[in-house]
C-alpha positions in Angstrom: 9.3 -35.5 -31.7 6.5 -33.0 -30.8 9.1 -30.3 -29.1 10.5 -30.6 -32.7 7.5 -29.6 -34.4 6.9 -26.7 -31.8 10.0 -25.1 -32.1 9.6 -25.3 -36.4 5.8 -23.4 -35.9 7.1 -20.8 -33.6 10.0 -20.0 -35.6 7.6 -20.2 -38.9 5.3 -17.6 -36.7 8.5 -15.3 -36.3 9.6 -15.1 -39.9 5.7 -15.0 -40.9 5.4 -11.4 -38.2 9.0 -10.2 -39.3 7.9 -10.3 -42.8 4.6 -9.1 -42.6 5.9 -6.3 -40.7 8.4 -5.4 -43.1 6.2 -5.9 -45.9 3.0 -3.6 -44.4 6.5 -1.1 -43.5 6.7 -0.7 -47.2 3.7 -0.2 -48.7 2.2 0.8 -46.0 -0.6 -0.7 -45.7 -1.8 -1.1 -42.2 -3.5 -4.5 -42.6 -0.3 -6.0 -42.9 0.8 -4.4 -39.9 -2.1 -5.4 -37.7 -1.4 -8.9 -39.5 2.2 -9.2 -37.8 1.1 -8.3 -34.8 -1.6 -11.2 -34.3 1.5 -13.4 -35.6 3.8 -12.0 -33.1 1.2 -12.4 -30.2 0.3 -16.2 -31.5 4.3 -16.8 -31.1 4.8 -15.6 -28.0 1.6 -17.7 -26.8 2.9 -20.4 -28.4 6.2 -20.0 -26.5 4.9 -19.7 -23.2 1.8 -21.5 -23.3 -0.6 -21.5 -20.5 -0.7 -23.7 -17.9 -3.7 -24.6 -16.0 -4.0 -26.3 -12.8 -6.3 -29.2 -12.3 
């Protein structure tokens, strides 16, 4: 049941970058840029997390 709820937060991350991106595209206003790219980096840390050894 966690996987499940990992896969639902990265994909929520996704769609949360794509539209900011799209959104700062528009306007543009650059915050909303910078904003999709903290997203985008937060999803791909969330899909490749790190793994430390003991």
């Amino acid at each position: 049941m966690k996987s499940i709820y990992r896969y639902i937060f990265t994909f929520v991350l996704l769609l949360a970058a794509i539209s900011s991106y799209s959104f700062g595209n528009q306007t543009g206003m650059f915050i909303f840029v910078a904003l999709g790219f903290i997203l985008e980096g937060a999803f791909w840390f969330g899909l490749f997390p790190l793994k430390r050894n003991k």
